[in-house]
NUTORMI-855487 format. One record per residue (C-alpha): residue number from 1; residue in three letters; x, y, z. Coordinates in steps of 0.5 Angstrom, whole numbers. Example, Ala and Ser with C-alpha at 12.3 -4.5 7.8 and 13.67 -1.06 7.14 Angstrom:
<sites>
SITE, 1, ALA, 25, -9, 16
SITE, 2, SER, 27, -2, 14
</sites>
This chain:
<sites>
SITE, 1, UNK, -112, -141, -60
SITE, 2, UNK, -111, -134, -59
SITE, 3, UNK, -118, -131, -60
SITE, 4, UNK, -118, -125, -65
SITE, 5, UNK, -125, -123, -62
SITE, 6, UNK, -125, -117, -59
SITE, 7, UNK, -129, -116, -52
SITE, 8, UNK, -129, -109, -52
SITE, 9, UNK, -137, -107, -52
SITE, 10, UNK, -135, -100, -55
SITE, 11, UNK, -134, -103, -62
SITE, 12, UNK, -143, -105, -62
SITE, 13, UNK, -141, -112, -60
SITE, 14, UNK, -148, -114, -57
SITE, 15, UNK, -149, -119, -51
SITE, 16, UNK, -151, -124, -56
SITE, 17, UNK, -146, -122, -61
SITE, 18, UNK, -141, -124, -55
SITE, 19, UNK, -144, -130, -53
SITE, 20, UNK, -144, -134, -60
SITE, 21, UNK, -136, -131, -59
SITE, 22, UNK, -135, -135, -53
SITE, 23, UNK, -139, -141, -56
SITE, 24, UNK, -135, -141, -62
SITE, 25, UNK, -128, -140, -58
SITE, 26, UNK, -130, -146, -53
SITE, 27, UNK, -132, -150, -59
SITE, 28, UNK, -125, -149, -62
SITE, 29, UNK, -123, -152, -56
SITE, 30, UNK, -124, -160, -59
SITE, 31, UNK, -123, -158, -67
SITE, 32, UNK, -116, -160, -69
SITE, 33, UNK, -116, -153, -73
SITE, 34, UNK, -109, -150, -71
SITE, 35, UNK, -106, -157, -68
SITE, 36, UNK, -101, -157, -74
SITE, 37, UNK, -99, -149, -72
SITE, 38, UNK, -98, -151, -65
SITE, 39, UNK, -95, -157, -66
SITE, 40, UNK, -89, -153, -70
SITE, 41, UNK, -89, -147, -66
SITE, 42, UNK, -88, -152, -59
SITE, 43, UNK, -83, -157, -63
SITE, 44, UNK, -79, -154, -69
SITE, 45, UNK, -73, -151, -63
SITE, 46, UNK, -72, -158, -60
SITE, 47, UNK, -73, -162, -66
SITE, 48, UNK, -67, -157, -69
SITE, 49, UNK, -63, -158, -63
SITE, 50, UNK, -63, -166, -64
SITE, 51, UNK, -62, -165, -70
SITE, 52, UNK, -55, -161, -69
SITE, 53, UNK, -54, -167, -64
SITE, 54, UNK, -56, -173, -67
SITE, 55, UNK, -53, -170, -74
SITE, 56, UNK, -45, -169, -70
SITE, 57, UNK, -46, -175, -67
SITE, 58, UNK, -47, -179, -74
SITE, 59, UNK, -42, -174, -78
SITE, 60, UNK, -37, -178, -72
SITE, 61, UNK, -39, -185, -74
SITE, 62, UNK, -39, -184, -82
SITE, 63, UNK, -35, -178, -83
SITE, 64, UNK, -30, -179, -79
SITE, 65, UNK, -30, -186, -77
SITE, 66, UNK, -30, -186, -70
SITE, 67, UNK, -35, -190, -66
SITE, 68, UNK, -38, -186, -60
SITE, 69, UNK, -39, -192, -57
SITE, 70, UNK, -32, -194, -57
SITE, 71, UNK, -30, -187, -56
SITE, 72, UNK, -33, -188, -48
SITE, 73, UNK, -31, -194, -47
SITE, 74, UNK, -37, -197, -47
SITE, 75, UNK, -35, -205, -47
SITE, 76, UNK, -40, -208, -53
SITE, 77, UNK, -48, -208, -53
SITE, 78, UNK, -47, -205, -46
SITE, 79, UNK, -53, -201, -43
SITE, 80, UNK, -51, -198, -37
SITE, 81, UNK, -57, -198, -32
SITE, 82, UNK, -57, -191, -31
SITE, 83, UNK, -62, -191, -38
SITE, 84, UNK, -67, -195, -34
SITE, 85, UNK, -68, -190, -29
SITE, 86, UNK, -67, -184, -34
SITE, 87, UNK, -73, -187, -38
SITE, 88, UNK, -78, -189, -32
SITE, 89, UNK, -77, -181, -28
SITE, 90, UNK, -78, -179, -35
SITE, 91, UNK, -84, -183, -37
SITE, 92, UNK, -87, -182, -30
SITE, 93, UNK, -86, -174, -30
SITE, 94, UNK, -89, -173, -35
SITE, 95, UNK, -95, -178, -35
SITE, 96, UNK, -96, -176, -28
SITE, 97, UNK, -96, -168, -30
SITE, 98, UNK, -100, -170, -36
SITE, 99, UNK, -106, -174, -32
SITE, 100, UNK, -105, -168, -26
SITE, 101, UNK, -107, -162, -32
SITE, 102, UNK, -112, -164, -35
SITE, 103, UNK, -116, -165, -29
SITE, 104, UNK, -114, -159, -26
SITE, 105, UNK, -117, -156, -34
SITE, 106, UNK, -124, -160, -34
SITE, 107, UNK, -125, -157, -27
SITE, 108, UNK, -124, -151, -30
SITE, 109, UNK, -127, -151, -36
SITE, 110, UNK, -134, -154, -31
SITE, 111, UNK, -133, -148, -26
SITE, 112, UNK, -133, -143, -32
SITE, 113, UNK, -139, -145, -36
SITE, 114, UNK, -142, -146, -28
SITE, 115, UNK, -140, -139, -27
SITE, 116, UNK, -144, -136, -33
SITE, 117, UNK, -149, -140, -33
SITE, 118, UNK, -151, -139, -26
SITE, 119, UNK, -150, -132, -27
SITE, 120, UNK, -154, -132, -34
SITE, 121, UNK, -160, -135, -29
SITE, 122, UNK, -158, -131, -23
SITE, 123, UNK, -159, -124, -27
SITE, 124, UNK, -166, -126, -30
SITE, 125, UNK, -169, -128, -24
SITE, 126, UNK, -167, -122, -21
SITE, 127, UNK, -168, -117, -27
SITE, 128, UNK, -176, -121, -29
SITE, 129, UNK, -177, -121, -21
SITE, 130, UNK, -177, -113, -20
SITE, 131, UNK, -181, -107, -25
SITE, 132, UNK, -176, -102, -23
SITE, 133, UNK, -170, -100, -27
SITE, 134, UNK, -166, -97, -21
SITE, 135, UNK, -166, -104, -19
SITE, 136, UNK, -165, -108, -25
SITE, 137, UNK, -158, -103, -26
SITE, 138, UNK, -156, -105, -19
SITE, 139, UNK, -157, -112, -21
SITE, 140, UNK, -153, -111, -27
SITE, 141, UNK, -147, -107, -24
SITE, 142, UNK, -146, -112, -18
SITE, 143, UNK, -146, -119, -23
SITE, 144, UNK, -141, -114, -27
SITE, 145, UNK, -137, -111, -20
SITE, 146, UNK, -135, -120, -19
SITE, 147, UNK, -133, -121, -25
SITE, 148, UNK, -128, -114, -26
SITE, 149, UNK, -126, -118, -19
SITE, 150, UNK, -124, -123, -23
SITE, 151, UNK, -120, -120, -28
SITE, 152, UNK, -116, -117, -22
SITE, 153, UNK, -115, -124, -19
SITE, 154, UNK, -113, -127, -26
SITE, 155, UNK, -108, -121, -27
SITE, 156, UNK, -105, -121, -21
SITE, 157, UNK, -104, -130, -20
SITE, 158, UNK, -101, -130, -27
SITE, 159, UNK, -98, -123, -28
SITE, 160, UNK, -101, -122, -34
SITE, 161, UNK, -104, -115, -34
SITE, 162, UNK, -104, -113, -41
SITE, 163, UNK, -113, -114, -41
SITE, 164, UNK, -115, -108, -39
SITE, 165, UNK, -120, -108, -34
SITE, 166, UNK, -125, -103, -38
SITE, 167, UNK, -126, -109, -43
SITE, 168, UNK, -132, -111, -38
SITE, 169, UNK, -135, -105, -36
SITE, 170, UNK, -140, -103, -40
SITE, 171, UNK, -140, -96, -41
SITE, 172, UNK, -146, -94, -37
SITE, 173, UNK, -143, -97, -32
SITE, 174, UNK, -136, -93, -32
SITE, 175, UNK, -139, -87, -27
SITE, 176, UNK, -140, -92, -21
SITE, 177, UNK, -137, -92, -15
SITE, 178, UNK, -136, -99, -15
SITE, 179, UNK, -130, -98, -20
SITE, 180, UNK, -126, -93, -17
SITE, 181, UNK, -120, -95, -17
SITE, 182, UNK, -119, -94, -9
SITE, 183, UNK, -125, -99, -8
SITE, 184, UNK, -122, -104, -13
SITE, 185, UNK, -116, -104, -10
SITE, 186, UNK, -119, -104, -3
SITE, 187, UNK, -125, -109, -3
SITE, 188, UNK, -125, -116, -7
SITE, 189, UNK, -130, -121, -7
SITE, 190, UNK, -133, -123, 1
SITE, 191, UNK, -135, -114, 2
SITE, 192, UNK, -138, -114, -5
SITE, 193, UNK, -143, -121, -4
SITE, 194, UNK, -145, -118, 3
SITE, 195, UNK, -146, -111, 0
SITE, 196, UNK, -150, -115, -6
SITE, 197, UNK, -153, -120, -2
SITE, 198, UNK, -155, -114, 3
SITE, 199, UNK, -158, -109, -2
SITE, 200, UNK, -162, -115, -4
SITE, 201, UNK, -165, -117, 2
SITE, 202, UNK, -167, -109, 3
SITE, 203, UNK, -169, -109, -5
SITE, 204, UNK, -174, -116, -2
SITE, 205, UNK, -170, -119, -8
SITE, 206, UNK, -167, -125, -4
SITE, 207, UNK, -174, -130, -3
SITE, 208, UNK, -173, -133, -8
SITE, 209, UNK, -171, -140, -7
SITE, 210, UNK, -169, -143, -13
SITE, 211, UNK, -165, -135, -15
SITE, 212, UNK, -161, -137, -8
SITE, 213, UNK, -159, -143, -10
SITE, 214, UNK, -157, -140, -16
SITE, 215, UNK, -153, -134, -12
SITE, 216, UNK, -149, -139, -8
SITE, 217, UNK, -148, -144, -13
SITE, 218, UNK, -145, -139, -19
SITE, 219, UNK, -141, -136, -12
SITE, 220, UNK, -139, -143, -11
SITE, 221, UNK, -136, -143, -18
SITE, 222, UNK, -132, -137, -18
SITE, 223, UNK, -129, -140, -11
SITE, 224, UNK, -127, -147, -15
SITE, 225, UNK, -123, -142, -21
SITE, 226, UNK, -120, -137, -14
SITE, 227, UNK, -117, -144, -12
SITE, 228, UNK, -115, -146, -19
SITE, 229, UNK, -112, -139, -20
SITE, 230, UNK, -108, -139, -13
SITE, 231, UNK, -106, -146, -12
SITE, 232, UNK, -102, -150, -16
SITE, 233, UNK, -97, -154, -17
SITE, 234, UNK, -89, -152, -15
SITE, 235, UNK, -85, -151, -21
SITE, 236, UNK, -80, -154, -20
SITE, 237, UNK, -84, -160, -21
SITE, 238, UNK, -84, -158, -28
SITE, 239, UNK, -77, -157, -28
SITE, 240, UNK, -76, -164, -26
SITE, 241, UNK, -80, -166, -31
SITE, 242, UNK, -76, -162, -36
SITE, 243, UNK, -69, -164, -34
SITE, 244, UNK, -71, -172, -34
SITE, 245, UNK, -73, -172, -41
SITE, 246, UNK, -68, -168, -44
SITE, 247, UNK, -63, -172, -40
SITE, 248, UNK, -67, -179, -43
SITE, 249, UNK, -67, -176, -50
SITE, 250, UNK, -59, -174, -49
SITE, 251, UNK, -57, -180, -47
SITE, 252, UNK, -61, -185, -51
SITE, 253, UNK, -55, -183, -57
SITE, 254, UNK, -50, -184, -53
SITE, 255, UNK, -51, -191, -52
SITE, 256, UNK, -55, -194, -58
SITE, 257, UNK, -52, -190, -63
SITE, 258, UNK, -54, -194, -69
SITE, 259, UNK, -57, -189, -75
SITE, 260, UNK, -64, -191, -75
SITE, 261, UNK, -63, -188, -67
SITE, 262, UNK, -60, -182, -69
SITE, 263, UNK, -66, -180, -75
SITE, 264, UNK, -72, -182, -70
SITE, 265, UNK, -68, -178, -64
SITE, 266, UNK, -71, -171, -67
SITE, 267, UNK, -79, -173, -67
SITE, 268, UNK, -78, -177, -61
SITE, 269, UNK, -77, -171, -57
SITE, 270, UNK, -82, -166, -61
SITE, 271, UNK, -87, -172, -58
SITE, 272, UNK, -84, -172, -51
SITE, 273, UNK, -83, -163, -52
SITE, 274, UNK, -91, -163, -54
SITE, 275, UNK, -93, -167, -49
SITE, 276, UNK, -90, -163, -43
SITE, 277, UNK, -92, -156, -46
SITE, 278, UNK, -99, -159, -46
SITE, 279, UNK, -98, -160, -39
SITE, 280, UNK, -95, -152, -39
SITE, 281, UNK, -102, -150, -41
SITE, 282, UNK, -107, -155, -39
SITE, 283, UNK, -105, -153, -32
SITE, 284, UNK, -106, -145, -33
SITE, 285, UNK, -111, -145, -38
SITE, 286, UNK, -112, -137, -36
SITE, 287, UNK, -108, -134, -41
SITE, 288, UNK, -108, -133, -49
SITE, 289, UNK, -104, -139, -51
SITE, 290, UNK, -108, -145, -55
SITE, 291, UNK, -110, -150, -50
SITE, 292, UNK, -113, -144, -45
SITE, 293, UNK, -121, -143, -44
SITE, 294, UNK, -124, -137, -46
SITE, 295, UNK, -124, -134, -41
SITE, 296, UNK, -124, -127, -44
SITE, 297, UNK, -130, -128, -48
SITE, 298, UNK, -134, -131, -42
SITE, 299, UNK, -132, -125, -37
SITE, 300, UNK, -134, -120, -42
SITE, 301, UNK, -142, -125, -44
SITE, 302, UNK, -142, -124, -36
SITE, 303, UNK, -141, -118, -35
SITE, 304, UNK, -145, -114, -41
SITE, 305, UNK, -151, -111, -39
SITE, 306, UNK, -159, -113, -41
SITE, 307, UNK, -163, -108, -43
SITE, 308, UNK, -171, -108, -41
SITE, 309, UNK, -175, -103, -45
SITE, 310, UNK, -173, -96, -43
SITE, 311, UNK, -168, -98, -37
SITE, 312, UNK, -162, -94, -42
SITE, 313, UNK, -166, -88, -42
SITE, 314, UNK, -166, -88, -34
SITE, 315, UNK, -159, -90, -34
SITE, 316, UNK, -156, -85, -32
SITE, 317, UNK, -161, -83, -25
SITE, 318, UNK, -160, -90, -24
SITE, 319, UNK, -153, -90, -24
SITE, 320, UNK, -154, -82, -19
SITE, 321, UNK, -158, -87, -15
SITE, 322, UNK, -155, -93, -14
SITE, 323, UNK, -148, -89, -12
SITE, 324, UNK, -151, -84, -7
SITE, 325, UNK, -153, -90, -4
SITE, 326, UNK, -146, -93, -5
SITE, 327, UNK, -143, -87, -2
SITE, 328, UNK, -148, -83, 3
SITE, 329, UNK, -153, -89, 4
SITE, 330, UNK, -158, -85, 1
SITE, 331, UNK, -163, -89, -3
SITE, 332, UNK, -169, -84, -3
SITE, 333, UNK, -172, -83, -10
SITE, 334, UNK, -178, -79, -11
SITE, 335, UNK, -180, -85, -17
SITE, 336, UNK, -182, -83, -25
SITE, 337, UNK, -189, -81, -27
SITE, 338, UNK, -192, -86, -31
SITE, 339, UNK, -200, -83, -34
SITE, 340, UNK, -199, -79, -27
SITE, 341, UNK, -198, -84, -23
SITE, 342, UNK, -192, -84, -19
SITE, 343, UNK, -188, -91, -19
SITE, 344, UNK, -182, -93, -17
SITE, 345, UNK, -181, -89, -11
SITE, 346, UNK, -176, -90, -5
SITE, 347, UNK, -179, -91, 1
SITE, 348, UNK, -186, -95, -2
SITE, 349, UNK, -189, -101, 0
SITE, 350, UNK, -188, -107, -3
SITE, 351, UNK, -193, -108, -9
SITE, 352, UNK, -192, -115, -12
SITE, 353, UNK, -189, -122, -10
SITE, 354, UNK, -185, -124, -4
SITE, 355, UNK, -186, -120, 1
SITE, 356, UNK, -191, -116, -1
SITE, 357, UNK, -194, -110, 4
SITE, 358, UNK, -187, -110, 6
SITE, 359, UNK, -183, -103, 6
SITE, 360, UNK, -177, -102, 2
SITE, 361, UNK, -173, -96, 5
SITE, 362, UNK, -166, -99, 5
SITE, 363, UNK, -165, -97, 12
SITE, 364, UNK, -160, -103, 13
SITE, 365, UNK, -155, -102, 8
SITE, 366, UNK, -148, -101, 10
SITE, 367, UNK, -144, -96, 5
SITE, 368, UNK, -138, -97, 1
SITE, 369, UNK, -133, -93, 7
SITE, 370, UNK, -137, -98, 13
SITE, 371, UNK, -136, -104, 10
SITE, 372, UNK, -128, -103, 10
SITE, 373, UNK, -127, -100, 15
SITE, 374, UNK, -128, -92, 14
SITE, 375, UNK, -133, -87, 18
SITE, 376, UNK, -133, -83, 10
SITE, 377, UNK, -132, -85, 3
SITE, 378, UNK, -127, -78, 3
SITE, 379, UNK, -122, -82, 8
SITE, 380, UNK, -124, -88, 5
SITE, 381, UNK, -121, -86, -1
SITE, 382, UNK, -115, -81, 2
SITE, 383, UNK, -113, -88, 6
SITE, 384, UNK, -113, -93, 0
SITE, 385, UNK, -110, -87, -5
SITE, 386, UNK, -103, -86, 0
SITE, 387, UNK, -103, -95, -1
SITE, 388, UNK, -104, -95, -8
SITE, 389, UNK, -98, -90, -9
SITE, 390, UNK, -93, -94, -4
SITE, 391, UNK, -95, -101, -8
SITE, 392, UNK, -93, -97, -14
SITE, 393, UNK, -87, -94, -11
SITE, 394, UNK, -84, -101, -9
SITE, 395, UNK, -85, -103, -16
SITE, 396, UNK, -92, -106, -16
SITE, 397, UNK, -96, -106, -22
SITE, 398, UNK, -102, -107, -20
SITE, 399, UNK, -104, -99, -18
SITE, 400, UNK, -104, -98, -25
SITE, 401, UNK, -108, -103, -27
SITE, 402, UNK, -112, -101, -24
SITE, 403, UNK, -114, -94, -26
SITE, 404, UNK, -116, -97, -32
SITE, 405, UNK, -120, -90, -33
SITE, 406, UNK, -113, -85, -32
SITE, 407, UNK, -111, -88, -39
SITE, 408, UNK, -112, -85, -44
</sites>
């Protein structure tokens, strides 16, 4: 199932358009649409192989007279013990790998749809419980900054780079310090929820409980599909698996070549091939192949930004805001003036909702720089620079990937 939708918000892909992508990507997971395709594809290579090998086997029996049976010794009707043990690893292995990896594919596919529908009510909450849209784009530029973390963690698990990071960043977004490169590299998840949970409790975002319970279970998922991506089982698990079958599948010519054996060897083996090739797929279902989640679609549905009525017009003074406030901890803001009344100015007072009467001045902020450690955003960037070019100088493509906006 390897999706044919871009994600790519430069194409005028919409946040609604991106959903029903997704929808329709999860529900082809069920439809038996394309199950043919992958079948020949996973199965045409060793249905081929047996067929040479069970075909010289039977070019021996009938062409040139000489029992393959007789022809090892074997005394008649034999079947050696060892065929037994062959069978039941074979049998065992696979059955246990299969049972192993759809579990691990159901868990996955409930911590994804958690994850995005946490995420979904998270953002409304959040964006329905504020009237500045400074604040609705730091929201969004947050949720956005998890989900390019997980991007980078999906990258670097199953070294698979080859889905740019810009693809989940809208393009409003793409000047925000937050997805400097440096900072990328430099913070992952623990730094950005402090810095999301502190600018809540500052912005007096975080009274909510029912948005908190949101918040901690939408992060408890993103923590299931870390576990999934970073444990897994050996792979010499599965080549155990992978040299048991095909040692059975071998064997069985060998001690029952009667033709009726011989022509159903190679549709045996594409049964037991799908089967762990399924295995494969079910167990790592973060790529492109036909059995893996929409994993994609769904980041980039997250990712995309909600509009309210004129948040896009002041985006750019948002974004100025919020990365003064991410670099120099400077969250002043002289406000807008709407039928001459100043609103939307930093330091004010708390007008509506939880904690109203309160003072929102951002005072106990932390910045980029302090939450890794720097006294200036400027040695921040020196320090993670020189690291990022060592990494890459010892042959690590992780750098790279993550200057997303040096490529042309």
């Amino acid at each position: 199932r390897n999706s044919t939708h871009s994600t790519d918000n430069s194409e005028g892909f919409n946040r609604d358009r991106l959903q029903r992508v997704a929808n329709r990507e999860f529900r082809s997971l069920s439809s038996s649409s394309g199950v043919a395709s992958w079948t020949v594809r996973i199965c045409w290579r060793p249905f081929l192989m047996y067929a040479l090998y069970c075909g010289g086997i039977s070019y021996m029996k009938l062409g040139l007279h000489i029992e393959l049976h007789e022809f090892l010794l074997f005394p008649p009707n034999y079947r050696p013990y060892l065929m037994g043990v062959l069978q039941l690893l074979a049998a065992f292995l696979t059955g246990f790998s299969l049972n192993e990896a759809a579990a691990r594919f159901k868990t996955a596919m409930t911590a994804l749809r958690l994850f995005q529908e946490d995420m979904d009510n998270l953002r409304s909450m959040l964006l329905s419980s504020t009237e500045d849209p400074k604040f609705r784009f730091a929201v969004q530029v947050f949720i956005a900054w998890l989900v390019v973390l997980m991007r980078k963690n999906i990258s670097f698990f199953s070294e698979d780079f080859s889905s740019p990071i810009s693809d989940v960043i809208a393009h409003e977004f793409r000047d925000c310090r937050a997805f400097d490169p440096e900072v990328l590299w430099s913070c992952d998840r623990p730094q950005v929820e402090f810095l999301f949970l502190t600018f809540l409790r500052n912005a007096h975002l975080d009274k909510n409980k029912q948005m908190m319970s949101n918040y901690n279970s939408a992060i408890k998922a993103y923590g299931d599909m870390l576990n999934l991506l970073m444990v897994k089982s050996p792979a010499t698990k599965n080549m155990l698996g992978l040299v048991a079958v095909h040692a059975f599948l071998l064997t069985i010519p060998l001690v029952n070549p009667d033709l009726f054996t011989l022509g159903a060897m190679p549709f045996i083996s594409c049964i037991f091939v799908a089967i762990m090739g399924l295995t494969q797929e079910l167990a790592d279902p973060w790529g492109d192949d036909f059995h893996d989640l929409p994993l994609k679609e769904v980041m980039a549905v997250i990712a995309a930004p909600v509009w309210y009525e004129g948040d896009r017009v002041v985006a750019s003074d948002s974004l100025a805001w919020l990365n003064r406030g991410l670099v120099d901890n400077k969250w002043d803001h002289a406000g807008h003036s709407d039928c001459g009344v100043r609103r939307h100015e930093i330091p004010r007072e708390k007008k509506r909702g939880e904690d109203k009467g309160q003072m929102v001045t951002f005072d106990d902020f932390r910045t980029l720089a302090e939450v890794t450690g720097h006294r200036t955003y400027q040695s921040f960037l020196e320090e993670k620079r020189k690291d990022m070019e060592e990494a890459e100088g010892r042959g690590r493509r992780m750098p790279g990937y993550l200057r997303w906006n040096k490529i042309v």
